[in-house]
C-alpha positions as CSV (number, residue, x, y, z in Angstrom):
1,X,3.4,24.8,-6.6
2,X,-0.2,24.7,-5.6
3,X,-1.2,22.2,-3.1
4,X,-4.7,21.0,-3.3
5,X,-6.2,21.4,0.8
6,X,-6.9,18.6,3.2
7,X,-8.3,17.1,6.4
8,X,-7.6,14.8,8.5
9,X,-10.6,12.1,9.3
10,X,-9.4,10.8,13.3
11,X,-10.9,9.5,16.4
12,X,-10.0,9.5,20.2
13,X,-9.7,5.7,19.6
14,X,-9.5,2.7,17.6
15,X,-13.1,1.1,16.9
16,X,-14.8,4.4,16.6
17,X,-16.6,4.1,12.9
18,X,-14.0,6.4,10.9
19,X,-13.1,4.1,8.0
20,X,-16.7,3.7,6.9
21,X,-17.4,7.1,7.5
22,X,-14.0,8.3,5.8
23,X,-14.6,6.0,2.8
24,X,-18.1,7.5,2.5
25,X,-17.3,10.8,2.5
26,X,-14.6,9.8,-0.3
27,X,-17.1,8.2,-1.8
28,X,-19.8,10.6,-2.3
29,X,-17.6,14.0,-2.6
30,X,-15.7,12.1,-6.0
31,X,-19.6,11.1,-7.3
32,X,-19.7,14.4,-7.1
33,X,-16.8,15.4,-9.4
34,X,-14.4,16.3,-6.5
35,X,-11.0,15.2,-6.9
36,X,-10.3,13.7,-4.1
37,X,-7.1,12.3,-2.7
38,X,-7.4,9.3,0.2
39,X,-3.9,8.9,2.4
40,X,-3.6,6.8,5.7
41,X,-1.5,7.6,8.8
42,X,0.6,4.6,9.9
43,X,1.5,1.3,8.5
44,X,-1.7,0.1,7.3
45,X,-1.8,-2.0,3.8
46,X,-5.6,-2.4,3.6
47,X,-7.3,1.0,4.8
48,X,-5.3,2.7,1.6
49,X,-6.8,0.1,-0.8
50,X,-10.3,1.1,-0.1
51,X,-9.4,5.0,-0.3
52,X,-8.6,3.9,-3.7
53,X,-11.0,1.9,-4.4
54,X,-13.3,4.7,-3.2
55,X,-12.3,7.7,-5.0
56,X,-10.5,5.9,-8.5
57,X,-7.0,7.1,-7.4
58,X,-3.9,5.8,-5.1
59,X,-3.8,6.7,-1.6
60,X,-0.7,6.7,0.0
61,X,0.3,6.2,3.8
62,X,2.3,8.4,6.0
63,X,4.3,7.5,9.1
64,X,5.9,10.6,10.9
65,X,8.5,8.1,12.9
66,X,9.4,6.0,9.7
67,X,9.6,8.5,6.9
68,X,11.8,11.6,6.9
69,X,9.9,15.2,6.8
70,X,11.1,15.0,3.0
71,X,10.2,11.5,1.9
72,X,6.8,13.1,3.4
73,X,6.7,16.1,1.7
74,X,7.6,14.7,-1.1
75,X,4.1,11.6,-0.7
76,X,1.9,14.3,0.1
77,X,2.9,17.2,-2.6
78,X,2.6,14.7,-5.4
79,X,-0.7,13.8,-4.4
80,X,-2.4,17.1,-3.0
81,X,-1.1,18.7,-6.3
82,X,-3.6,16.6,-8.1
83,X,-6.5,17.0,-5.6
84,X,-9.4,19.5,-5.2
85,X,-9.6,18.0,-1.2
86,X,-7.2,15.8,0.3
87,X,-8.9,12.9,2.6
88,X,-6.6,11.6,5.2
89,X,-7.7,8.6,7.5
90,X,-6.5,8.6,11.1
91,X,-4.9,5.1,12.6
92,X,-5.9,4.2,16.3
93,X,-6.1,6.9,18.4
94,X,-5.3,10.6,17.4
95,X,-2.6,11.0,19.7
96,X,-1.6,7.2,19.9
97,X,2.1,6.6,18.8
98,X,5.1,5.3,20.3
99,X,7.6,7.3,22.9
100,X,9.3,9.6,20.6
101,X,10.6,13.4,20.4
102,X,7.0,15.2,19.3
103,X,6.8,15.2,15.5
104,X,8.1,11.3,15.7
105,X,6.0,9.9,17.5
106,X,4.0,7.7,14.5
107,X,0.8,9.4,15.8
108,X,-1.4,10.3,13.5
109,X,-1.3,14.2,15.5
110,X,2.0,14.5,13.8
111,X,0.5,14.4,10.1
112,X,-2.3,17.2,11.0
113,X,0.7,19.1,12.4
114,X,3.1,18.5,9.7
115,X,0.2,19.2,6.7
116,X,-1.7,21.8,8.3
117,X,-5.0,19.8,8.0
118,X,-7.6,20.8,10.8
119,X,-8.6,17.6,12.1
120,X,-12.2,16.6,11.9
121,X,-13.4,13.9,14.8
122,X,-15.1,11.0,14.2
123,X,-17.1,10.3,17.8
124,X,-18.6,6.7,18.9
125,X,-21.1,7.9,21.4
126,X,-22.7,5.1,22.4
127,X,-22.8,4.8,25.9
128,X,-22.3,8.6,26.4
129,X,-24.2,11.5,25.8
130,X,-23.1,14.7,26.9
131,X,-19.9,13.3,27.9
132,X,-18.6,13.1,24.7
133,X,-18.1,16.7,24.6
134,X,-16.0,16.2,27.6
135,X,-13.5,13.5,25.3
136,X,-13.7,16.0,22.4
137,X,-12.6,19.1,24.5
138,X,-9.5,17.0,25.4
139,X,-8.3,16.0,21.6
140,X,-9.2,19.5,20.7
141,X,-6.5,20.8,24.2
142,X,-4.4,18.1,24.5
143,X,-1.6,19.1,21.3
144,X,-1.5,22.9,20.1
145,X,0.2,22.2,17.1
146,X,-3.5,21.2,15.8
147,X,-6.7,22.6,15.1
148,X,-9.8,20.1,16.2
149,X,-12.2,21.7,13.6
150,X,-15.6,19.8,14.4
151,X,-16.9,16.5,14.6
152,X,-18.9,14.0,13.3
153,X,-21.3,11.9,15.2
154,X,-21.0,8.0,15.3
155,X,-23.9,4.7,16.5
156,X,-26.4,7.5,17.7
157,X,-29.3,5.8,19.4
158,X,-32.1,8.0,18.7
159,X,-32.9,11.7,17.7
160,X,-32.9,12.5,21.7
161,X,-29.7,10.6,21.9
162,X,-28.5,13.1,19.2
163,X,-29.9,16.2,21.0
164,X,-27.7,15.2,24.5
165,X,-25.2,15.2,22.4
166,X,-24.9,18.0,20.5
167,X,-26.2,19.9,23.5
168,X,-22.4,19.2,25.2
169,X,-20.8,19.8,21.5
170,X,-22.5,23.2,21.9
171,X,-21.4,24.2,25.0
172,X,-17.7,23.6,24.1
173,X,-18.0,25.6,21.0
174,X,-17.6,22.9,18.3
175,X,-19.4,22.1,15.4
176,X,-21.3,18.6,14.7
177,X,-21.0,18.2,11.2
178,X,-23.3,15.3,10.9
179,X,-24.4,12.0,12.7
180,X,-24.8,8.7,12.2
181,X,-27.5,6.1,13.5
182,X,-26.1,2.8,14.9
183,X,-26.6,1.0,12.0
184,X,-24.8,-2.7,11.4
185,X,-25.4,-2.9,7.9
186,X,-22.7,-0.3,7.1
187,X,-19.8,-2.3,8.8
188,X,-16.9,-3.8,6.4
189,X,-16.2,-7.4,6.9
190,X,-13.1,-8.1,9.1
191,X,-10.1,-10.5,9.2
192,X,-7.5,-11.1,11.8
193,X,-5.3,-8.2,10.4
194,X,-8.0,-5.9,9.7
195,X,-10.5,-5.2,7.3
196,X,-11.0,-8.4,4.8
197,X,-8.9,-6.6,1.7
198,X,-10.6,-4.4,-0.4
199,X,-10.1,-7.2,-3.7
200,X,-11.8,-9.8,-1.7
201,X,-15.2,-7.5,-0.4
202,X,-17.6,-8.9,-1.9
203,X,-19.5,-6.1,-3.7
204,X,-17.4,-3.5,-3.0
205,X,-18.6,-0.8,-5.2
206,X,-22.4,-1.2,-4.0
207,X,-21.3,-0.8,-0.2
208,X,-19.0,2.4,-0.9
209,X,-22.3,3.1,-2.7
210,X,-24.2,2.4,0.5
211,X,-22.0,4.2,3.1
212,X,-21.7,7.0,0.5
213,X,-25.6,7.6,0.5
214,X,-25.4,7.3,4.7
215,X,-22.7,9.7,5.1
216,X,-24.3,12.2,2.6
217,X,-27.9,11.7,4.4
218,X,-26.2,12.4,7.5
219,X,-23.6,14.8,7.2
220,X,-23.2,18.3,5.9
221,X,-20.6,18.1,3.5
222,X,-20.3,21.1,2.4
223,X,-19.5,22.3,5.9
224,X,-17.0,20.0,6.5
225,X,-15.7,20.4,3.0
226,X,-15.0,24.0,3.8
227,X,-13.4,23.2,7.0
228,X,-10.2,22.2,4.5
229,X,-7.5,24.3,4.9
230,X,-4.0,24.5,2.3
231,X,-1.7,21.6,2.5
232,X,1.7,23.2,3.7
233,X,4.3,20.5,4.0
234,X,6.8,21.2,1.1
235,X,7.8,19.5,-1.8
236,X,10.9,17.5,-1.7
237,X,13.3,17.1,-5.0
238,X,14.9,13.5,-5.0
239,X,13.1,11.9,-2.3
240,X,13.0,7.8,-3.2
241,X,11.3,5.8,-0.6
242,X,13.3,2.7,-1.4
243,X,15.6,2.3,-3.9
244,X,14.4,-0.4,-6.7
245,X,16.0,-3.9,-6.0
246,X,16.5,-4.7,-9.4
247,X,16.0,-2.8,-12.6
248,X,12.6,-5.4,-14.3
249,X,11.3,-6.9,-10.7
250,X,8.9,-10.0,-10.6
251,X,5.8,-9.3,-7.8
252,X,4.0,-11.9,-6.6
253,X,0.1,-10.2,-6.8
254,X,-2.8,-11.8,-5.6
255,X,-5.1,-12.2,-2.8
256,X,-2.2,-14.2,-0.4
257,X,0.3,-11.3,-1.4
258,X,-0.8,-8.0,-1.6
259,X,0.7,-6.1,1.3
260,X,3.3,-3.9,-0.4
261,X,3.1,0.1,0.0
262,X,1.9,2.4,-2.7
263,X,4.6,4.9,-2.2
264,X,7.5,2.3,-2.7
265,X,5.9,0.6,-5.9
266,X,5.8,4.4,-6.9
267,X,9.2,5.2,-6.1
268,X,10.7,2.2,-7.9
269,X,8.6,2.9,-11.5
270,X,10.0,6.9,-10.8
271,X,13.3,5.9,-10.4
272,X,12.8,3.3,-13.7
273,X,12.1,0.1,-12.4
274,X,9.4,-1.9,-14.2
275,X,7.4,-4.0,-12.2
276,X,6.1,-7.6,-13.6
277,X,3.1,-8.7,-11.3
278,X,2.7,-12.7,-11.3
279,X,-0.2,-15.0,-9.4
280,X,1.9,-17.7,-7.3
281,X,-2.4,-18.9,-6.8
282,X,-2.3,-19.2,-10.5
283,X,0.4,-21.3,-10.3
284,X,2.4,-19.1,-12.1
285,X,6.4,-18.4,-12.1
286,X,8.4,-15.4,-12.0
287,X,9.1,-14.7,-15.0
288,X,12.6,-15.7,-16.1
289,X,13.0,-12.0,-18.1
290,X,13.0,-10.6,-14.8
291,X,16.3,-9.9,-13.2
292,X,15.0,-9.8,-9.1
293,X,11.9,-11.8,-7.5
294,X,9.7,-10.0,-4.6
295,X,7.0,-12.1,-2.3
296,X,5.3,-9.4,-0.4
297,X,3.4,-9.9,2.9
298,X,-0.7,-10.8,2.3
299,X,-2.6,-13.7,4.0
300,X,-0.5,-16.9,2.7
301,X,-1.7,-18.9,6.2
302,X,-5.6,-18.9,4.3
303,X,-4.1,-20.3,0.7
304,X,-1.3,-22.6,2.0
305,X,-3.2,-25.9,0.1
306,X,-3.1,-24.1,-2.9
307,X,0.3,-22.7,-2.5
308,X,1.4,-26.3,-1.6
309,X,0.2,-27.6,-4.5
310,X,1.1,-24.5,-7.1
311,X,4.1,-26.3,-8.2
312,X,5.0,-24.9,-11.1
313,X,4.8,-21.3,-8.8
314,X,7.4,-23.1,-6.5
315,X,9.5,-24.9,-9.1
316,X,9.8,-21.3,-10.8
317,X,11.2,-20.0,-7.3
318,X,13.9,-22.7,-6.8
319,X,14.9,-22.1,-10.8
320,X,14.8,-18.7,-10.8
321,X,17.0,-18.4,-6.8
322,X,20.0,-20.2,-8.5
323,X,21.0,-17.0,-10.3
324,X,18.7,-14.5,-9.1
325,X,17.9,-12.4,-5.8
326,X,14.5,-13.2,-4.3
327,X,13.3,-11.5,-1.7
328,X,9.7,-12.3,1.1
329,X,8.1,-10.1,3.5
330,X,6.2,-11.4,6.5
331,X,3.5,-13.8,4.2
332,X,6.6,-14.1,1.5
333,X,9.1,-15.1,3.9
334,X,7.0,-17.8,5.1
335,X,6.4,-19.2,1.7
336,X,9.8,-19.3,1.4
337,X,10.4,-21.5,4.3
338,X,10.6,-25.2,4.6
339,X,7.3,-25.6,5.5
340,X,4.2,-23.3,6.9
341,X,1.2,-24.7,9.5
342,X,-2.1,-23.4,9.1
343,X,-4.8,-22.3,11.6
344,X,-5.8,-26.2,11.4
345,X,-3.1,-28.0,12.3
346,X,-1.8,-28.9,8.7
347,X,1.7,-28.5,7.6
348,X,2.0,-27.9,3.7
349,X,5.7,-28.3,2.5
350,X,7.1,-24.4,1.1
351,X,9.3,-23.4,-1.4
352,X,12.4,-24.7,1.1
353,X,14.6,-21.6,0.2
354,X,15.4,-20.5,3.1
355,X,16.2,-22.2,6.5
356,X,12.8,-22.0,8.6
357,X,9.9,-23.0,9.5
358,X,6.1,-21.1,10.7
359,X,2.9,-21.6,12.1
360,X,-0.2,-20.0,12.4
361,X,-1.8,-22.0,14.1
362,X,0.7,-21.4,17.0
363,X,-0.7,-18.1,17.2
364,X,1.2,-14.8,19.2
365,X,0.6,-11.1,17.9
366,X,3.8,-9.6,17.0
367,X,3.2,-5.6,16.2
368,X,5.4,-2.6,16.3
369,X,7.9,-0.4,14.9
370,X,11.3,-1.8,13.8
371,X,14.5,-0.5,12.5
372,X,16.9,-3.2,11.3
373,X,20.3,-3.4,9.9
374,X,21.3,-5.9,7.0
375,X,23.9,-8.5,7.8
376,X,24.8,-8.6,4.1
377,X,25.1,-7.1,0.9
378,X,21.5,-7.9,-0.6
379,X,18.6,-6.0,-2.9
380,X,17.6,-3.7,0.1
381,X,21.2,-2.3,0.5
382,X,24.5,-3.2,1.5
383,X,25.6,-4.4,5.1
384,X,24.9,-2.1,8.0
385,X,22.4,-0.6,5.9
386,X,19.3,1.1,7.9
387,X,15.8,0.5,7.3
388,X,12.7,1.7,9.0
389,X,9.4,-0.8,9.0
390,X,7.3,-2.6,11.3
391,X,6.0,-6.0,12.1
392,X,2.4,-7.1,12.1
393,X,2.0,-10.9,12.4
394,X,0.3,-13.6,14.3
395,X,2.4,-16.5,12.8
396,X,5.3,-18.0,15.0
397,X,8.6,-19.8,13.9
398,X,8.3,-23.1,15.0
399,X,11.8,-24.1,13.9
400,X,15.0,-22.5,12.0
401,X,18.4,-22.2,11.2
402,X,19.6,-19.5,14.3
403,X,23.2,-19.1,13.6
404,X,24.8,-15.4,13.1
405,X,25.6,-16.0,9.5
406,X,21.8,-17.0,8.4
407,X,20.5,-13.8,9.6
408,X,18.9,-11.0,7.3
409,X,19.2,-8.1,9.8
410,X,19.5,-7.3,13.5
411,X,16.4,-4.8,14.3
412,X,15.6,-2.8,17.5
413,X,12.6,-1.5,18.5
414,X,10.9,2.2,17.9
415,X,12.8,3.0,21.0
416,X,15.9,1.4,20.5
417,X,15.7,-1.6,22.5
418,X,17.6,-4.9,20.7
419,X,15.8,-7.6,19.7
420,X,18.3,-9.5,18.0
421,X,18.5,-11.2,14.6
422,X,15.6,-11.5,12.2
423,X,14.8,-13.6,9.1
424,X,17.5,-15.5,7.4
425,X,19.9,-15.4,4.2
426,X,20.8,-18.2,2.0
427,X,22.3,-18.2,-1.3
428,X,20.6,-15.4,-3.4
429,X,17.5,-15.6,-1.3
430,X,16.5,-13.3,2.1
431,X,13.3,-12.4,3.9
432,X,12.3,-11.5,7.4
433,X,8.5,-10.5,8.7
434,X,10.0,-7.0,8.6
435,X,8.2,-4.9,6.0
436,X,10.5,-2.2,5.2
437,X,8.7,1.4,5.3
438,X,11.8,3.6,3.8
439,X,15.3,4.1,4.2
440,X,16.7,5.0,8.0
């Protein structure tokens, strides 16, 4: 099979410019009649959105600690096969993980190793001139399983600023590909996850436009196009990322729940499931043709008045849990509780499926790796079953049901450290604020 080549887009940190300038190179190499192919290391819902929003086609993520080398093979093969030039977008740091055995460590280092894409630096040098040659020599030393190709400039000050610069890149033997003035219009709207989602930017396709036209004004892309090198991680035959929970599955799909991978909606329509998307903000049901009901994560802490008050969307959740499975992540698991406080105070009254109670206006981050194990039989497997995911959250339970037999899963962290039960179980009804990655 021919593999279409790639690179990766990273930074030496988070906060350095390389989703705007990723999603304008995307941008301006598909106006161009490139196929291109966006993907984004780690667990990251929105960044993926925008890849597809920018170049017309899905963009998949890729987590080295929660995916197997052939669930990955098997992501990046179906999509590089269909690409002239892969895209990948960094997360964090290039080398910024969690402690693992190398290849594991959920950095996005491990991708560029595993693919064999050079990785291309994206460099905030404000506040540094000649130094930043110092930070790039490091990323391009610091893991020899890679290949630092060149890099691209970001918040220049001024043309002199640029020549300090690139006076360091050129004594270090690396290429500036381009570089960006500081420039504030350019910058995507932000929210307290992350980027506001790409269905809720308001004119979306006139700033990809925008940061398209920057990014080509400013950066050689035929250069850094030719700096792509053959994708190399193998095909795998077979590899689902989650097994469907139900053969005709009922998604809630709006703006408050949205947060469900790309790979695992395409691994349940490969392995046959059809997949029925519903508005709970419309005020709409499941479906009752359906045979298994999923509330994925999204921002239900902005829309609880209208969730509140959707009661034909919550009267179609308590008909359809007396016979069927139903199933929230993180945002869904919430709505699913007794009641859920917004960032104001207010408490609106939830589905009352399931024993527990959140707030966000009680507010406490809650990030990282998990791998959990079901209590029960359930959609997501049988007891004992493993699952890799994370949690990324600033809601906090304020009260719930906490004995063993409520539980949906025990979890540990990325390094194996207990944290005890998580979510709860009742009836035919689970949910947790674990979002489930793949299989362990």
């Amino acid at each position: 099979m021919s593999l279409g080549p790639g690179l990766l887009i990273a930074a030496p940190r988070s906060g350095s410019g390389k989703t705007t300038i990723v999603l304008g190179l995307q941008r301006a190499l598909a106006r161009r009649g490139v196929r291109v192919r966006g993907m984004k290391c780690g667990p990251d819902y929105i960044d993926s959105a925008f890849h597809a929003a920018a170049t017309g086609a899905p963009s998949f993520n890729l987590d080295s600690f929660a995916m197997t080398r052939s669930l990955l093979g098997a992501i990046v093969s179906g999509a590089a096969k269909e690409a002239d030039l892969v895209i990948a977008e960094g997360s964090m740091g290039l080398f910024d993980g969690i402690r693992q055995e190398i290849g594991r460590t959920g950095a996005s280092a491990d991708i560029a190793a595993l693919s064999g894409w050079p990785v291309v630096l994206v460099l905030d040098v404000s506040g540094h001139a000649q130094s930043a040659a110092a930070v790039a020599l490091g990323c391009a030393r610091y893991d020899p399983r890679i290949t630092v190709a060149g890099v691209v400039l970001n918040k220049v000050a001024s043309e002199r600023h640029r020549r300090l610069v690139e006076d360091g890149m050129a004594r270090i033997g690396l290429p500036v590909l381009g570089a960006l003035m500081r420039n504030t219009d350019l910058a995507l709207p932000e929210r307290h996850l992350g980027l506001v989602q790409a269905s809720e930017t308001e004119e979306l396709d006139a700033r990809l436009e925008r940061l398209a036209d920057a990014v080509e004004s400013a950066v050689d892309l035929d250069r850094l196009t030719a700096l792509a090198r053959p994708t190399r991680l193998d095909p795998a035959e077979g590899a689902i990322p989650l097994p469907p929970p139900g053969q005709r599955i009922a998604l809630a799909a709006d703006r408050a729940f949205s947060f469900v991978y790309p790979h695992v909606l395409a691994g349940w329509r490969a392995a046959g499931a059809e997949i029925v998307p519903f508005s709970p903000l419309a005020d709409e049901p499941p479906p009752a043709d359906c045979d298994v009901c999923w509330l994925p994560g999204g921002y239900p802490e902005l829309h609880a008045g209208p969730i509140a008050a959707a009661q034909r969307f919550l009267g179609g959740m308590r008909s359809f849990a007396e016979a069927k499975p139903v199933h929230g992540e993180c945002g869904g698991y919430m709505v699913l509780g007794r009641s859920l406080e917004d960032g104001n105070g207010v408490v609106h009254a939830m589905a009352d499926l399931l024993p527990v109670e959140t707030s966000y206006a009680k507010r406490k981050m809650h990030l990282g790796y998990r791998v959990a194990r079901l209590v029960a039989d359930g959609v997501l497997g049988t007891a004992g079953q493993c699952l890799v995911g994370h949690e990324f959250h600033y809601a906090s339970v304020v009260d719930s049901d906490t004995s063993p037999g409520a539980a949906f899963a025990t979890i540990a962290d990325a390094e194996g450290n207990g944290l005890g039960a998580t979510g709860h179980r009742r009836g035919h009804v689970t949910g947790s604020f674990f979002h489930v990655i793949a299989p362990g």
